[in-house]
C-alpha positions as CSV (number, residue, x, y, z in Angstrom):
1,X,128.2,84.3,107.9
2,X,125.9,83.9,104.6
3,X,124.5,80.4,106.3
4,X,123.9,82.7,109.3
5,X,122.3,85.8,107.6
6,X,119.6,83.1,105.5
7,X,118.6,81.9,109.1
8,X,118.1,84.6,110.1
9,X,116.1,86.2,107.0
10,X,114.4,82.5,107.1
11,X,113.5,83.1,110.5
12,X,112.5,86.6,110.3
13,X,110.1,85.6,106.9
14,X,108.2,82.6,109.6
15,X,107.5,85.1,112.0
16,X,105.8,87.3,109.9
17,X,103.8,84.4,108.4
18,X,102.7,83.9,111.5
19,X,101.7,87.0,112.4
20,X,99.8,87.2,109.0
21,X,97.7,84.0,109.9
22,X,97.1,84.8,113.2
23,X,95.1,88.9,112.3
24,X,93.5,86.9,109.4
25,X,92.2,84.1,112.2
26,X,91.2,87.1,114.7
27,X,89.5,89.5,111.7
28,X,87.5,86.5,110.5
29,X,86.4,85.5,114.3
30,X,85.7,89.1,114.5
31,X,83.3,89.3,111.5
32,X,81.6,86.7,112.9
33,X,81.0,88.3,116.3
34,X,82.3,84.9,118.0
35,X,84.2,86.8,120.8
36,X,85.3,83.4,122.4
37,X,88.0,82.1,120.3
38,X,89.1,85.7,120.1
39,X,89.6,85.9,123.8
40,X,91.4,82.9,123.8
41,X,94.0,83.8,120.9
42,X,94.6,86.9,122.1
43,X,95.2,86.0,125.9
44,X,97.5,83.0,124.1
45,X,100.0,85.9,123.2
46,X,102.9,87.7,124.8
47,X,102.3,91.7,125.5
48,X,104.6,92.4,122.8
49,X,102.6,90.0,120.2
50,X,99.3,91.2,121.5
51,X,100.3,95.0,120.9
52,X,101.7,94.2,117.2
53,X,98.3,92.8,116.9
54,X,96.5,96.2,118.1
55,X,98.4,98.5,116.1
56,X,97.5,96.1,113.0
57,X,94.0,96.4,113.6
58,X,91.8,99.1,112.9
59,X,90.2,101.0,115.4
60,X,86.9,99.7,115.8
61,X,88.4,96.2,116.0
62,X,91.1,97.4,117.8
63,X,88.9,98.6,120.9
64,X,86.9,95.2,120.9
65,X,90.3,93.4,121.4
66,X,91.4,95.7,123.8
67,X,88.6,94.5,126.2
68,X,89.4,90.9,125.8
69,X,92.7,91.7,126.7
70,X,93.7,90.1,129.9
71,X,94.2,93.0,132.3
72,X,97.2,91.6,134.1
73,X,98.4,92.1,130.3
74,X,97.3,95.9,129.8
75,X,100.0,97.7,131.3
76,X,102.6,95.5,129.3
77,X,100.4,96.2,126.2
78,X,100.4,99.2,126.3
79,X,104.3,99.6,126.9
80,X,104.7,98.2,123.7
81,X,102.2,99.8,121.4
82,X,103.0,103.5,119.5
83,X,102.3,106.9,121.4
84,X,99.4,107.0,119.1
85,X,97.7,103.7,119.8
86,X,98.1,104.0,123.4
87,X,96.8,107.3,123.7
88,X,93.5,105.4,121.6
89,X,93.2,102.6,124.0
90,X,93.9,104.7,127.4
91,X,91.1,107.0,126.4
92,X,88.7,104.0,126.2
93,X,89.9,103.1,129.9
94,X,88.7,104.9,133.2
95,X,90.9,106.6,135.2
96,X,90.9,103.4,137.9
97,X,91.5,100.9,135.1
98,X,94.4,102.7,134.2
99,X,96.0,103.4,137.2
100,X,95.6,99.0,138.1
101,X,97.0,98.3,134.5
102,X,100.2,100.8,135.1
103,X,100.8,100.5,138.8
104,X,102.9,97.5,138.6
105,X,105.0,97.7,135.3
106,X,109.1,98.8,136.3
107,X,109.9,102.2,136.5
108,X,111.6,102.8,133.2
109,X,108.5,101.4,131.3
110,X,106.3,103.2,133.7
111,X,108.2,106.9,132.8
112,X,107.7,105.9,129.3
113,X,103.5,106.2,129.7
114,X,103.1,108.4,133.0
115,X,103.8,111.8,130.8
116,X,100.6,110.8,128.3
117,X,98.7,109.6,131.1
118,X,95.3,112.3,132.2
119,X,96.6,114.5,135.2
120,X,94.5,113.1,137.4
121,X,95.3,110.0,136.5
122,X,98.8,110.6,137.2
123,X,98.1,112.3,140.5
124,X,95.7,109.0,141.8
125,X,98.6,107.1,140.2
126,X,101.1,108.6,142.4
127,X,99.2,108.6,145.3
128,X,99.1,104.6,145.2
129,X,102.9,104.4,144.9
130,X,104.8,104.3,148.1
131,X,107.8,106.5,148.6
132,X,110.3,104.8,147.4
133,X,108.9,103.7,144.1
134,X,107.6,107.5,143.9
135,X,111.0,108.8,144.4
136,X,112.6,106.5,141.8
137,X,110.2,107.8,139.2
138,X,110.3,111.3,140.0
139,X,114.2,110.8,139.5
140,X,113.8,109.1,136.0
141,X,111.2,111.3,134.7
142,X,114.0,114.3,136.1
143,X,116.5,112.6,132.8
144,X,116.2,114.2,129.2
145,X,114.4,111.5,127.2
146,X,116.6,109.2,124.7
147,X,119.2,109.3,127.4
148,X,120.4,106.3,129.8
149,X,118.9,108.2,133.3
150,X,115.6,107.8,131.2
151,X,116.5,104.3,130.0
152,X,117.5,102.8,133.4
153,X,115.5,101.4,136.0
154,X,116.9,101.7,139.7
155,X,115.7,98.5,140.8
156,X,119.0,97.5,141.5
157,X,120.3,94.7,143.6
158,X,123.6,95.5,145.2
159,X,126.3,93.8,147.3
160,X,129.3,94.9,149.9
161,X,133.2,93.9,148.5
162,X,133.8,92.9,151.5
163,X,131.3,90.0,152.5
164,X,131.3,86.6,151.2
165,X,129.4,84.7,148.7
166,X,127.2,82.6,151.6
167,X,126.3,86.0,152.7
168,X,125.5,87.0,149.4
169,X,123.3,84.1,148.9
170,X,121.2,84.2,151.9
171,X,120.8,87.5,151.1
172,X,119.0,86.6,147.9
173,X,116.8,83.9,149.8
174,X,115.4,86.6,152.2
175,X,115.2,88.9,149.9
176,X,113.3,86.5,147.8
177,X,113.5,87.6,144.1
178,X,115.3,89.4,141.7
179,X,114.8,91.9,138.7
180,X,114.1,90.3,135.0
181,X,117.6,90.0,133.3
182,X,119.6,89.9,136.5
183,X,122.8,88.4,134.9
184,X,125.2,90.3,137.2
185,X,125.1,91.8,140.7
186,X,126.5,95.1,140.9
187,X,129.4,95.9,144.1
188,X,129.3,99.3,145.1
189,X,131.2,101.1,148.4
190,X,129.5,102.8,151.4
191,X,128.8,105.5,149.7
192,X,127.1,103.5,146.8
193,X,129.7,104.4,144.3
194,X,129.7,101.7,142.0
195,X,132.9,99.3,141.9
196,X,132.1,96.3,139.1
197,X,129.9,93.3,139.2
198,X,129.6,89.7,139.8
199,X,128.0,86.9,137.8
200,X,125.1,85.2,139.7
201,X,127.1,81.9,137.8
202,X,129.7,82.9,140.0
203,X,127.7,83.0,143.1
204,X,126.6,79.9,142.6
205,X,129.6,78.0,141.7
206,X,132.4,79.4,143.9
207,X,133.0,78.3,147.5
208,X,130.4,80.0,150.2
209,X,133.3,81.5,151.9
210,X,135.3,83.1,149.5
211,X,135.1,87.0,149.4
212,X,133.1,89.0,146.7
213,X,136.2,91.1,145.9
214,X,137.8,88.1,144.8
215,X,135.5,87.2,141.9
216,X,134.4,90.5,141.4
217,X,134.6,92.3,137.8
218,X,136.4,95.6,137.5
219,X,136.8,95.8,134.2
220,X,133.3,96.6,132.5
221,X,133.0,100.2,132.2
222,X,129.4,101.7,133.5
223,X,127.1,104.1,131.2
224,X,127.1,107.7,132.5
225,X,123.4,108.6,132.9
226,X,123.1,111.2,130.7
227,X,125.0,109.0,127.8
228,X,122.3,109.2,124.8
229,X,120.0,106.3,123.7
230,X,122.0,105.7,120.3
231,X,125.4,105.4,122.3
232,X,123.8,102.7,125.0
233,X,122.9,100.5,122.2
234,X,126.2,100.6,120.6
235,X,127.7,99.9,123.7
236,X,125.5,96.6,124.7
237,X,125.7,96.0,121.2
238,X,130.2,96.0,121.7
239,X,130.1,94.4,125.1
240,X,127.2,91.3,124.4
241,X,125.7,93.1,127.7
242,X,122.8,91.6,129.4
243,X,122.9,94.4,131.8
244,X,124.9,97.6,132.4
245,X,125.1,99.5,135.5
246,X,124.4,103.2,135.4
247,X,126.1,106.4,136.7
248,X,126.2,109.9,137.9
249,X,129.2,112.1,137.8
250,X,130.1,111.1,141.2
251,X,130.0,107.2,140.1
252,X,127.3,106.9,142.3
253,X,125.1,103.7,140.9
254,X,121.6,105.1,140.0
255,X,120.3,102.1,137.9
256,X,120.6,99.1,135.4
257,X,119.3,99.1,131.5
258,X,118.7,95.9,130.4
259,X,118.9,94.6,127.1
260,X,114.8,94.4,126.4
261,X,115.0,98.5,126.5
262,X,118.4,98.1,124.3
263,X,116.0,96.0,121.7
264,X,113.5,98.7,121.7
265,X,116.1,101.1,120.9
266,X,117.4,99.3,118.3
267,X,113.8,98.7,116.4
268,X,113.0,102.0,117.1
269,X,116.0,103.3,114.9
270,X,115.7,101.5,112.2
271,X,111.9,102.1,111.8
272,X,112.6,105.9,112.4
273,X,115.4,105.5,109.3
274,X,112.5,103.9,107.3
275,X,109.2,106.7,108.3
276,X,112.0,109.5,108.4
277,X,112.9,108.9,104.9
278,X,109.1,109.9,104.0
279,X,108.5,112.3,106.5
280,X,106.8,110.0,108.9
281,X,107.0,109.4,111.8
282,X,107.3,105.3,113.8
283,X,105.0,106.5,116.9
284,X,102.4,107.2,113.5
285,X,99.4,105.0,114.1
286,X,99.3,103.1,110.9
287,X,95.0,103.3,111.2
288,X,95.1,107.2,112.3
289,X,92.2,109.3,111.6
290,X,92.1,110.9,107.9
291,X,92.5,114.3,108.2
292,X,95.2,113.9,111.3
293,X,97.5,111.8,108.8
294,X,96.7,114.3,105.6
295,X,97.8,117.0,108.1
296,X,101.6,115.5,108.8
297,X,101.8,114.4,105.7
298,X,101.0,117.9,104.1
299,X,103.9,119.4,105.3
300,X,107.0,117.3,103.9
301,X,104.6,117.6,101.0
302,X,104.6,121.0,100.5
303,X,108.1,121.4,101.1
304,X,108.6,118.2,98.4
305,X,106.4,120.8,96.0
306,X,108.8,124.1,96.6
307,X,111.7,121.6,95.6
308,X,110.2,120.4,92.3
309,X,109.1,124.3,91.5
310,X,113.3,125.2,91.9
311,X,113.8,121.8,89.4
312,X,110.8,123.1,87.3
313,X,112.1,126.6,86.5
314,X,116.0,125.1,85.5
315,X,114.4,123.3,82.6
316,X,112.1,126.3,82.1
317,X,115.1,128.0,81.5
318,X,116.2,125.3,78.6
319,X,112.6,125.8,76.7
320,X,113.9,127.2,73.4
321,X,116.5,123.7,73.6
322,X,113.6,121.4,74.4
323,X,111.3,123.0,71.7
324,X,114.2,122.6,69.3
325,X,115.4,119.2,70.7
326,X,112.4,117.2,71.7
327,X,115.0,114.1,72.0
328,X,116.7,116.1,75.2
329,X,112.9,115.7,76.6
330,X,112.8,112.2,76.3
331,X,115.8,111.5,78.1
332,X,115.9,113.8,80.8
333,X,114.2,111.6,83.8
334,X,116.8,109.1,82.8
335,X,119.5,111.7,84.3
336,X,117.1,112.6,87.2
337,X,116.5,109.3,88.4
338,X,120.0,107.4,87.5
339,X,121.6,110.7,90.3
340,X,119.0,110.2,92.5
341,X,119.2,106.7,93.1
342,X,123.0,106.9,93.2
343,X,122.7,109.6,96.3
344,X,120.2,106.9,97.9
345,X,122.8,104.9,98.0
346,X,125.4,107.1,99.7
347,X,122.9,108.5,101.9
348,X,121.8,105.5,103.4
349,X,124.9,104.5,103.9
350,X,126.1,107.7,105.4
351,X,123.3,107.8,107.8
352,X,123.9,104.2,109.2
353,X,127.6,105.5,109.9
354,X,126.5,108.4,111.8
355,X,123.7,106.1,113.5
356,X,126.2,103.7,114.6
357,X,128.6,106.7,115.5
358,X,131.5,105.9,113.1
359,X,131.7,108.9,111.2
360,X,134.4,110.9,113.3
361,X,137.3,112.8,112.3
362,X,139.1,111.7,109.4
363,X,136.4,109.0,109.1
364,X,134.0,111.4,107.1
365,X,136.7,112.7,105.2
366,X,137.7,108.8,103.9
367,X,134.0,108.3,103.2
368,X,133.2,111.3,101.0
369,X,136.6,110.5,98.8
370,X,135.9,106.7,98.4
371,X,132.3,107.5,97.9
372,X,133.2,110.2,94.9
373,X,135.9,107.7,93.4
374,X,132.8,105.2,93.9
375,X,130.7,107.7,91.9
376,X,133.2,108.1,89.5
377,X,133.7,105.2,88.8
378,X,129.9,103.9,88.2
379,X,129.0,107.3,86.4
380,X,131.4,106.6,83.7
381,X,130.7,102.7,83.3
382,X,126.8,103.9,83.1
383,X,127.5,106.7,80.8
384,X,129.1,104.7,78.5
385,X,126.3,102.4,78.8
386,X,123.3,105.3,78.7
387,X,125.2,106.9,76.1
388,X,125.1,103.8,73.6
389,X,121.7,103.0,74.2
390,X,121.0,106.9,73.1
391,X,122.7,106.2,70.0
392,X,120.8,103.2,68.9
393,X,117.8,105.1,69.6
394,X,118.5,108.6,67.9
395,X,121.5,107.8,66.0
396,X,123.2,111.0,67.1
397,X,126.2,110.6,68.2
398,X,126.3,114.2,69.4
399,X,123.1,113.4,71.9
400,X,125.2,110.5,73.2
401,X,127.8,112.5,74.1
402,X,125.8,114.8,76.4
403,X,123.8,112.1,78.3
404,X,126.8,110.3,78.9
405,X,128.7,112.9,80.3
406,X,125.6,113.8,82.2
407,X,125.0,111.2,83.7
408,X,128.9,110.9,84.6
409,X,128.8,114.0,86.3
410,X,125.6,113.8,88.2
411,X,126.6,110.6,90.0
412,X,129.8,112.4,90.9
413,X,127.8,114.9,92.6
414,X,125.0,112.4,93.7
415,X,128.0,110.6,95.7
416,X,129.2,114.2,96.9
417,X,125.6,114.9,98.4
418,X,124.8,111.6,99.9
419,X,128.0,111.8,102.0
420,X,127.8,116.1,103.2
421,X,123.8,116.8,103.3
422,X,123.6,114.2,106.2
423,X,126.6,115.1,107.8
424,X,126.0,118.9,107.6
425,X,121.9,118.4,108.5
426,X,123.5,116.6,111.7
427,X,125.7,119.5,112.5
428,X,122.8,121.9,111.9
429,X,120.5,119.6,114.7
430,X,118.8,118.4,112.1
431,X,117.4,114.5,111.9
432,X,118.9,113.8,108.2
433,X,116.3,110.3,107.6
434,X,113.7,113.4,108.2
435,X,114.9,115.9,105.9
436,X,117.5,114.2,103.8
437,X,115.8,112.9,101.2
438,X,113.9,115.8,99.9
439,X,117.4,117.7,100.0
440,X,119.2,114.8,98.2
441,X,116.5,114.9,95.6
442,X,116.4,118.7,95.0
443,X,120.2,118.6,94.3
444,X,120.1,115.8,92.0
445,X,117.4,116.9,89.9
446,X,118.6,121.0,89.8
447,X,122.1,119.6,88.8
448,X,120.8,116.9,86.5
449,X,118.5,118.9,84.5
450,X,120.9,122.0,84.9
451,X,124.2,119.6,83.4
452,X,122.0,118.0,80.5
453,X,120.0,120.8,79.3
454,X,123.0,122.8,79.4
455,X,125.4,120.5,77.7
456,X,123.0,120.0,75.0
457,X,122.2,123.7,74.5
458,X,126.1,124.0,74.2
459,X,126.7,121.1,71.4
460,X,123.4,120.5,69.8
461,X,122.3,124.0,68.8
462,X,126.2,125.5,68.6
């Protein structure tokens, strides 16, 4: 496993490298207005490398590479750059170049762009779709976003139970091709109620005449559509899916979602657990115009300010002890920043639980005890700790008395918070990366500065 996880991380570290020396080769051919070897990196790149290498760029550049961009690459692009980015690059496009670049991308990825596409654009777009394709978008877009109706796409390739695997297979040769990531084919009834799959290994290594309800596969469960994005993932993420049929109530098969959307759910998590932990946001373009970013940002920091004004006026109300004690002054961000570190801790790890949906029941309860025992235990070991290093500093064995059992108390209720503020900001419909650290932070400080300043009003000036 550890061999595996430095692969991996060694793996992961190359890539980047990469990355780095290919913007460095394209900024430099940039400054020197030779456009050629530009064109010919760029167009030497997948989609998704070439829209990691838009959103890295800034804007100026950005639109210069965008027109060297092969367009039988743009609507791929632009599936895989952030909301804010694409809106940028599709307002440097006329409404024809637009419609050519999006016209042939699948449905899924096209409902992802259509809804921040110009109206008239999306009316010319829909005009150039015939009625089937039309249909099958109009019935994704119909799906609540971040669920599996809006994940799927219902290019779907189906067979009868009852016919055999030759029939099967000159079906595929008229038909001609298949959908990316067709590892299965899916066996529905008549009524296109959906009845398991077979593996196209299967199809081609079985006897022509033997019947698909023979080989087919009854046993993998399908997604109902309006399952929610978080839930898919886990579920590919269980199976080791490739694909996974899609459902209505009925069990009629709607669609398929296919592990490249899983991956994009996935990524997008985890960089919305990063941005939401500082009030940002992953669809954020990282070049975005000055006052535009000042604007988001204003917010979580005003709210950020409120918070340090309640922390503010609880040592306010210890000024006589801090005038008295200047020592207490000294040493309170050591009880501040020891409790809020420790609730980072707990926090993050209480969001991945809810993330990968295994806080449930008595599951939350288990948590929030082992996590105070874990508090506990650390805010004694590191009060014994702070509170000897006090000593050697002040010599007063009195002021190592409160810091220690400050700091023992505010890990406790560090660990305490860092289990129930996501849980109950969850409950409330709240997105706890968004709003949890500010609350964590407020509650360790206030109890912090409230359990020192206290303690040592009670035993240094008694």
């Amino acid at each position: 496993m550890a061999a595996r996880f430095r692969a991996r991380a060694m793996a992961e570290i190359s890539r980047h490298e990469l990355a780095s020396r290919q913007l460095k080769l394209l900024s430099e051919a940039l400054d020197s207005g030779r456009l050629g070897p530009v064109r010919r990196l760029v167009n030497t790149l997948s989609p998704a490398e070439i829209g990691n290498l838009l959103e890295s760029l800034p804007p100026a550049k950005r639109q210069i590479v965008w027109g060297l961009v092969d367009p039988e690459d743009d609507g791929e692009v632009l599936v895989h750059v952030g909301e804010e980015v694409s809106e940028g690059l599709l307002d440097a496009m006329d409404h024809d170049e637009i419609v050519a670049a999006v016209g042939d991308l699948d449905i899924d990825d096209l409902a992802d762009l259509v809804e921040d596409l110009p109206d008239q654009v999306i009316e010319q777009l829909l005009r150039s779709m015939d009625r089937e394709n039309r249909e099958r978008l109009e019935q994704v877009l119909s799906y609540p976003e971040d669920t599996a109706g809006r994940l799927m796409n219902p290019d779907v390739v189906t067979v009868r139970g009852d016919v055999t695997v030759d029939v099967v297979l000159r079906y595929l040769r008229l038909r001609g091709e298949v959908p990316d990531h067709t590892d299965h084919l899916f066996v529905v009834s008549r009524r296109n109620q959906y009845l398991g799959r077979i593996a196209v290994t299967a199809l081609l290594t079985q006897d022509p005449s033997t019947p698909i309800n023979e080989l087919m596969d009854d046993e993998q469960p399908a997604i109902p559509v309006d399952t929610f994005a978080e839930e898919v993932a886990q579920q590919f993420s269980d199976h080791d899916w490739i694909s996974a049929p899609v459902i209505d109530e009925n069990n009629i098969l709607l669609g398929r979602i296919t592990i490249d959307d899983v991956v994009d759910i996935i990524r997008e998590q985890a960089e919305h657990q990063v941005l939401g932990a500082a009030g940002l946001n992953e669809e954020d373009d990282l070049f975005s115009p000055v006052h535009r970013a000042a604007r988001r940002r204003s917010i979580w920091l005003g709210v950020n300010l409120v918070t340090a004004f309640l922390a503010a006026s609880v040592i306010g109300q210890f000024s006589a002890t801090l005038e008295k004690v200047v020592a207490l002054a000294v040493l309170m961000p050591i009880v501040a920043s020891m409790g809020g570190n420790a609730g980072l801790q707990t926090m993050t790890l209480t969001i991945r639980g809810l993330a990968l949906g295994q806080l449930v029941g008595d599951s939350a309860r288990a948590l929030l005890i082992k996590e105070i025992l874990v508090g506990l235990v650390n805010g004694l070991l590191w009060a014994v700790l702070v509170a000897g290093a006090a000593w050697l500093w002040f010599r007063d064995p009195r002021l190592s008395l409160v810091i220690g059992a400050a700091i023992a108390i505010n890990l406790c209720v560090a660990a305490t918070a860092g289990v129930l503020i996501p849980l109950t900001l969850r409950r409330m419909g709240i997105d706890p990366p968004l709003a949890g650290g500010v609350v964590l932070t407020t509650v360790t400080d206030v109890v912090g500065f409230f359990v020192f300043l206290g303690l040592g009003t009670l035993v240094l000036l008694s």
